[in-house]
C-alpha positions as CSV (number, residue, x, y, z in Angstrom):
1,X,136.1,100.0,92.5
2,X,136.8,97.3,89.8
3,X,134.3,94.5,88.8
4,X,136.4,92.1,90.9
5,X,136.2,94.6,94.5
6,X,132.6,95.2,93.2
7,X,132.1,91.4,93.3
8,X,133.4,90.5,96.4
9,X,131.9,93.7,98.6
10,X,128.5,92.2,97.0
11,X,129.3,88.5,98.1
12,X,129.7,90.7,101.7
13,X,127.0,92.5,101.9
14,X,124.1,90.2,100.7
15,X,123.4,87.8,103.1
16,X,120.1,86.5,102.1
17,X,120.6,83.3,99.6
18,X,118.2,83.4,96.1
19,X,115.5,81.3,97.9
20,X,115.3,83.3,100.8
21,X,115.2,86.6,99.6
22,X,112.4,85.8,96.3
23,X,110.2,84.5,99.5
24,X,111.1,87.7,101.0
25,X,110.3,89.8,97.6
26,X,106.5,88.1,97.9
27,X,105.6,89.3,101.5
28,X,103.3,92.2,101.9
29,X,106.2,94.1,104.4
30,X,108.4,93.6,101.6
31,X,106.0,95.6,99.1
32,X,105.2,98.0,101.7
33,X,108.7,100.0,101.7
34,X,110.4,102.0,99.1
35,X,110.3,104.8,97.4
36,X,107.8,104.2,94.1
37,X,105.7,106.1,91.3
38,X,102.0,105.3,92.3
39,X,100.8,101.3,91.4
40,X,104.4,100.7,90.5
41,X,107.9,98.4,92.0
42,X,109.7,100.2,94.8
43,X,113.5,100.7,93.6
44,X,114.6,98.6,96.1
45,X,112.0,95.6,95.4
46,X,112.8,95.5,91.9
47,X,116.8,95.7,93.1
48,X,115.9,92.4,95.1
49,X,114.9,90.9,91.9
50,X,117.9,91.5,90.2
51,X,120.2,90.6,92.7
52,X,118.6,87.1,93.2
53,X,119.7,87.3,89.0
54,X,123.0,88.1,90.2
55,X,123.5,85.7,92.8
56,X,122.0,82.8,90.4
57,X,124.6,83.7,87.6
58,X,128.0,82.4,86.7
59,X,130.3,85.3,87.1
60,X,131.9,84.9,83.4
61,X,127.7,86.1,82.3
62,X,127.9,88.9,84.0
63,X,128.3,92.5,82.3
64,X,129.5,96.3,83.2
65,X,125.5,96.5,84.4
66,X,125.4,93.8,86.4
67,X,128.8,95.2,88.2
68,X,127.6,98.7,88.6
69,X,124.2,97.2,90.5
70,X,126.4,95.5,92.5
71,X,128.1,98.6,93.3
72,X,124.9,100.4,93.6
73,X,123.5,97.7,96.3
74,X,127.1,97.7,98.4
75,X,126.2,101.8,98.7
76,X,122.8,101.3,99.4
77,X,123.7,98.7,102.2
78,X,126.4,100.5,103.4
79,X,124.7,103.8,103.7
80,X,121.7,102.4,105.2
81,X,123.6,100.3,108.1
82,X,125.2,103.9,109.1
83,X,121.4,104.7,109.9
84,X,120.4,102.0,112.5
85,X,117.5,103.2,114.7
86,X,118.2,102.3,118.6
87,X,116.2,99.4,119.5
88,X,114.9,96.2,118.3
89,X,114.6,96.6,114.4
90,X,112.9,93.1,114.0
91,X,109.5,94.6,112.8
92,X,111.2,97.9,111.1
93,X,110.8,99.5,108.0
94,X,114.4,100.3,108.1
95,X,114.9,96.9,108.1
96,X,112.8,95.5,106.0
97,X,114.0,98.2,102.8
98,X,117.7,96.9,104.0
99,X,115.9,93.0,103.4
100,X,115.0,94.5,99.7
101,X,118.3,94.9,98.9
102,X,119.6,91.4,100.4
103,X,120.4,92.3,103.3
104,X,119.2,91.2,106.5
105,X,120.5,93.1,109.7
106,X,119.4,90.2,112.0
107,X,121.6,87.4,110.6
């Protein structure tokens, strides 16, 4: 996928704006999902962090890194929609890791 693809699957994919998903990032259901070392940032709360850097930068700033997350997070998304439980995932943890990542599966 080139920067440009990258960049436009990510504009896709992430539906939370900044200021929704850092309020997100500070909620205890946020911190409660993810796969982390013991005391330390899930991967998927500390990939909200960055992509509320990514969505706040100019596109000329961004680097090869700051492509390949955005490639990383369209996977993660991706993969992760394919797993919808059945039901009302309101009050999930499968959608609250999907939230972590900017994406909210109710909007």
């Amino acid at each position: 996928m080139t920067d440009e693809e990258a960049a436009d699957e990510f504009g896709k994919v992430v539906n939370m704006t900044p200021k929704e998903l850092e309020r997100w990032l500070e909620t205890e259901e946020s911190r409660s999902v993810g796969q982390a070392e013991s005391g330390k940032e899930s991967t998927g709360h500390a990939s909200g962090r960055r992509i509320v850097e990514l969505l706040r930068a100019n596109r000329s700033d961004l680097g090869e890194q700051d492509y390949a997350h955005m490639n990383k997070v369209v996977g993660y998304v991706h993969r992760h929609l394919a797993q919808r439980p059945s039901g009302d995932v309101s009050d999930t943890r499968w959608r609250y890791s999907l939230m972590n990542w900017g994406h909210d599966p109710l909007k």
